[in-house]
Structure formats: structure tokens, C-alpha cells
N, C-alpha and C positions, 0 to 999 in steps of 0.2 A: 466623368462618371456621374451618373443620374443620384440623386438624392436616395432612392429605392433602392439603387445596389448598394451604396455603402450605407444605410439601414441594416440590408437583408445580409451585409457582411459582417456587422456589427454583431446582431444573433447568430451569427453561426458560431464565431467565436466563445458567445456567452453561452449558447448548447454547450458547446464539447467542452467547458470547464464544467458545468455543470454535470454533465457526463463523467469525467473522471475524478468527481467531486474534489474540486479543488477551489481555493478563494483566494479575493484577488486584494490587495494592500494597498488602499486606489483613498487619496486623497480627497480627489474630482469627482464629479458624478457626470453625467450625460454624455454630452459630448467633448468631453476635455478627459474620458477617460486613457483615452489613447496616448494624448499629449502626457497624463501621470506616469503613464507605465514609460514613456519614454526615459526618464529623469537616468540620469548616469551616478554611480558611487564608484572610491577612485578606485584604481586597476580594473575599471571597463567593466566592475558586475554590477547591473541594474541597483539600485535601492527601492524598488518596488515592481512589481507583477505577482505574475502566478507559479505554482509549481506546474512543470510541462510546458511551458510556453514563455520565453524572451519576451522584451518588450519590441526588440524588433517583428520576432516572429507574430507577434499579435497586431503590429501596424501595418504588417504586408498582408495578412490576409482580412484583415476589414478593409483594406484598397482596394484587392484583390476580383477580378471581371467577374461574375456569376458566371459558373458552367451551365453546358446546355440542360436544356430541360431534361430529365431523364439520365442524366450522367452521374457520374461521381463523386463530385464536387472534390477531386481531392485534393489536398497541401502539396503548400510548394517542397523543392525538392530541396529548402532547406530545413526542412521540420524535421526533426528527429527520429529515430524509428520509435513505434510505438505511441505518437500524436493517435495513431487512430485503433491501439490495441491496447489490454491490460497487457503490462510486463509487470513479472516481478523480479523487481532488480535487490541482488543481493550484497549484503553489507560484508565487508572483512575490515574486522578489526586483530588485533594483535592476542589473540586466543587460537582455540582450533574452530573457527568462524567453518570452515568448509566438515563438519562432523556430520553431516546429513545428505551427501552427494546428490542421490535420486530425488529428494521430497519435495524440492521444489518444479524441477520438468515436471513429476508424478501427479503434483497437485494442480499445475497448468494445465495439463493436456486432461484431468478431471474437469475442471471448470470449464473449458471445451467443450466437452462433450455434454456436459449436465446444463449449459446453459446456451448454448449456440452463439457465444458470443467469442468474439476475436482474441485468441488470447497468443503469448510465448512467453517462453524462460528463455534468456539470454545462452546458447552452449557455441562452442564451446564457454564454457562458464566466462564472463569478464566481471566480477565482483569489482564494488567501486568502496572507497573509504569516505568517508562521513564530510572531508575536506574537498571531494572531488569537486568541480561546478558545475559538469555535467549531471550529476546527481537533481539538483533540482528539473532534470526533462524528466525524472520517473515518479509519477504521483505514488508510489506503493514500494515500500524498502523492506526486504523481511534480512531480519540477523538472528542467530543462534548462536549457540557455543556450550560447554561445559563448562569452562574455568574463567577466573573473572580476567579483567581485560584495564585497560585502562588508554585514555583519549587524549591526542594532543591539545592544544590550544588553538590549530584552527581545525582539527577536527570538531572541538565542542561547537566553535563557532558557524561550523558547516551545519553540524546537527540541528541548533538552535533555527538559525536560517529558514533550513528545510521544513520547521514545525512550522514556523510563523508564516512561509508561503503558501500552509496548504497541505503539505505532505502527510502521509498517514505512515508511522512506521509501526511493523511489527515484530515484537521481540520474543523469541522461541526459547522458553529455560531448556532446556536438551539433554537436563537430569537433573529434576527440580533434586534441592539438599547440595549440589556442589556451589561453588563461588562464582558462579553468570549471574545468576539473581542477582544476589544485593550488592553486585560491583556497577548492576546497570540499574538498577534503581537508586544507588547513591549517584552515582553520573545525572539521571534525571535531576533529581533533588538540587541537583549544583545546579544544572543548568535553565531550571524553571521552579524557582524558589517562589513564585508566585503561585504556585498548584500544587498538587499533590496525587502521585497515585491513590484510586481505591477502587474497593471490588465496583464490577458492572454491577447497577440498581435496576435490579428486573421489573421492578416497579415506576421505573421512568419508561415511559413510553419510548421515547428515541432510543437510550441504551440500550431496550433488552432486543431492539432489532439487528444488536448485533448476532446473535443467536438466530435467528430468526426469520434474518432479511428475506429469505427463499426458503430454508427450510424448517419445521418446527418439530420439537423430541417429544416423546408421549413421556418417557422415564427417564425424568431427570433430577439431579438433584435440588437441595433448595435455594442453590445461585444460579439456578438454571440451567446448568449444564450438564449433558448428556452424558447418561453414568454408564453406556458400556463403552465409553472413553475415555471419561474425565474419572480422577478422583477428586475430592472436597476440597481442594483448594480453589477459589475460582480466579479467574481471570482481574487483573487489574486493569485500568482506563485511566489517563492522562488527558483531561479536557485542556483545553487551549481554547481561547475563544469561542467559547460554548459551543465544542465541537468533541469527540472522541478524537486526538490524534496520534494518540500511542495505547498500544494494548500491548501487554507483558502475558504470557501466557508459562503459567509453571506445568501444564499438561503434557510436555513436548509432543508439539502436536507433528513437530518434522519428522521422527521414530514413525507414527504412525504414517505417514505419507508415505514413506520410503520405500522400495520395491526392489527385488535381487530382480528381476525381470521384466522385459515389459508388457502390459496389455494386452490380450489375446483375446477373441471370439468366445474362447470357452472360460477364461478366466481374463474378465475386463478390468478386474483391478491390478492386476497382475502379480507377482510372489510379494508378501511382503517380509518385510525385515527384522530383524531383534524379536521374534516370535509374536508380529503383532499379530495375526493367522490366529492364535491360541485365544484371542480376547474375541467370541464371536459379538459381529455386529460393530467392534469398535473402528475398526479402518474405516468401515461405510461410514457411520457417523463423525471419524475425524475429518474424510472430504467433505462432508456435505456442511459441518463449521467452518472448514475452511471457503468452503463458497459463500457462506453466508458473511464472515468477514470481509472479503473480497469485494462481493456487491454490495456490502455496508461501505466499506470506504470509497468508493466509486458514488453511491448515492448521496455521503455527507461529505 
């Protein structure tokens, strides 16, 4: 192999992590970064890479021949589904984890539409647990529930994992005032005692793009967020290496996604659920946060 293609395979790699905003736990710099991510921890899981991508999968395709000009350049048939899509992959923990059936295909096939970009929900459903090790192929996790829950030990240890290689999770209260809140923000606290939840600072230039990333509210509140959605509670933000990689959202924003029908010509958002229909303006605006979240953690 020419010097130039394993260069021009090197960036491609460093594209698509940047692409599904994820970062890599690299020792090495230049050309040894291949060789870092190779490193083995015992029972055969990596001790360094990225979320979305093994350390194998990332030494086959910087080897990997250039496609023709004009092609596709696509991955090998060992990469995962979803290397070249957003999914959002969902979490089941030991609560009612599945209380929002429709909101997440509902908010997929939104973001679809509203941004021309590649997306799926996993259906039939295959929700993954925090321990899974497949979990770290999906840079974007959303979990909800109503009641609080509680995590093994190597769940926490999966969770932990998952933050420090990259991953973005999202946590949906699903009726802020019941016990989901502060069973997963105590869970947080345990397992990143070096940070702490707080509101998004609208006044930080990178935060308040979580809002914002695509779309922006005329009427909002004054944490920002859009009041024929939100009430005054805002959003909290878990930085991890001066990064957002967890957002707790007490708005349930899955209630407003959710759909007794689907999408239609004449009604593109399609029926919604729990009388969100009665809050005019608020479904529009819970998709188009949740887009903005979306292409926020894809961008960082």
C-alpha cells in the first residue's frame, strides 16, 4: 500500500469519529495511533478506542484499498449497523424503561426528514443494558422510565466506560416529581464523583448549542428553553472532559414524541399521545430540540 492511501485511510477514520462526535483515548499521537488503539484489557475488551469503532475495526479500515473514485467508500462487512447512521439505541434498565414505545422511531424518522440525514431506531425494539459491549458501537443511548431503578456493578462499570469512550447519553424524566430523577442522578454522582450535574449555561457559547445546534426558539424561557414545551425546570449537563456527555432532561420530552399514528401527508407529525395535540406548538418544538440535541452530540 502507497503511503497516500494509508494517509487518505487514516482521515477517513478521523472524519467519521468526528462525524458521530465521538473521541478517542489514544495515548500515541501520529502514527502509533493505530498501534494504541490496538492495546488488549483482559476478556478481549480493548482498554482504549472510541465509541462506534474497535480497535480492530479502526486498523482494517486505515489498511483498507481506496475505493474507486466516485464510489462509496463503504466499510467492511464487519462494522456494525449504524457505522454510517445515527441510531438511537435504547437503554433498559430495571424500571418501566419501555413507557414511551413510539417516541423514539417518532423522533428518528423526524430527524430524517428535517435533516436529510441517515437515520433508524432499532424495531423490532432490541434495547441493550448499560453492561452490554456492544453498547459502546452506538455513540447515542437515550433511557427513560418513571420510577427509579437501580444498577449492577458491571452495569455501572459499562456506563462509566461508555462516558469516558465518547458516548453521549440521554436521560428522559417521563414524569418529572416521580423517583427516575434522583435515582439516576444519585447513580451519576456515584459514578463520576469528579463532576457534577448543572443547568445548561446559555451563556457558554458550546452549551447553549445544545438548543440551538439547527434550530433557534423566539419564546423561551430564561434557561433557554422553549416555553410551548418546556416548563422552568431546565435541562441538566454532565461535562466529562470538557465535553457535554450526559443531559437529564426533567421535560419528558419522549410524551411529546410519541404518536398513537403514524405520519401522514396531511398530518406529518402524526396523532399525538397523552394530549400533547392540546399544547399548541409544543410537539413542533419538542422535535426540533430533539434535533438539535441529536446534531449536538454528533457535532461534540
Amino acid at each position: 500500500m502507497t503511503r497516500h492511501r494509508a494517509s487518505s485511510g487514516r482521515f477517513a477514520v478521523l472524519f467519521l469519529v468526528a462525524l458521530l462526535g465521538t473521541r478517542a483515548v489514544l495515548a500515541a499521537s501520529g502514527d502509533d495511533w493505530v498501534a494504541a488503539l490496538g492495546a488488549k484489557g483482559e476478556g478481549g475488551a480493548p482498554d482504549s478506542g472510541v465509541v462506534g469503532m474497535t480497535a480492530e475495526e479502526a486498523e482494517s479500515y486505515a489498511g483498507q484499498e481506496e475505493a474507486d473514485a466516485g464510489g462509496d467508500n463503504e466499510a467492511p462487512e464487519s462494522f456494525v449497523r449504524g457505522r454510517r447512521r445515527l441510531v438511537m439505541q435504547e437503554i433498559k434498565i430495571n424500571s418501566d424503561w419501555d413507557c414511551d414505545p413510539t417516541a423514539v422511531p417518532a423522533m428518528v424518522d423526524q430527524f430524517k426528514v428535517r435533516t436529510g440525514l441517515d437515520a433508524q431506531a432499532l424495531l423490532p425494539r432490541k434495547p441493550l443494558t448499560f453492561d452490554a459491549p456492544e453498547l459502546l458501537d452506538w455513540p447515542f443511548a437515550y433511557v427513560t422510565a418513571h420510577y427509579a431503578f437501580s444498577l449492577t456493578e458491571a452495569e455501572e462499570k459499562g456506563l462509566r466506560l461508555y462516558v469516558e469512550r465518547g458516548g453521549f447519553l440521554y436521560a428522559d424524566d417521563c414524569l418529572y416529581g416521580q423517583t427516575f430523577g434522583p435515582a439516576f442522578q444519585g447513580v451519576m454522582a456515584k459514578l463520576f464523583p469528579e463532576t457534577e450535574f448543572k443547568a445548561v449555561d446559555i451563556k457558554d457559547t458550546n452549551q447553549r448549542l445544545l438548543y440551538q445546534q439547527k434550530y433557534t426558539f423566539k419564546n423561551t424561557h430564561e434557561s433557554g428553553i422553549p416555553m410551548e414545551f418546556m416548563n422552568a425546570n431546565p435541562f441538566l449537563c454532565l461535562m466529562f472532559n470538557d465535553r457535554i456527555s450526559v443531559v437529564y432532561s426533567p421535560q419528558d420530552m419522549g410524551c411529546g414524541w410519541e404518536i398513537s399514528s403514524p405520519p401522514t401527508p396531511s398530518n406529518p407529525l402524526g396523532a399525538g399521545m397523552h394530549s400533547s395535540d392540546m399544547n399548541p406548538g409544543g410537539r413542533e418544538a419538542g422535535y426540533r430540540l430533539g434535533v438539535n440535541i441529536i446534531l449536538f452530540s454528533m457535532a461534540h
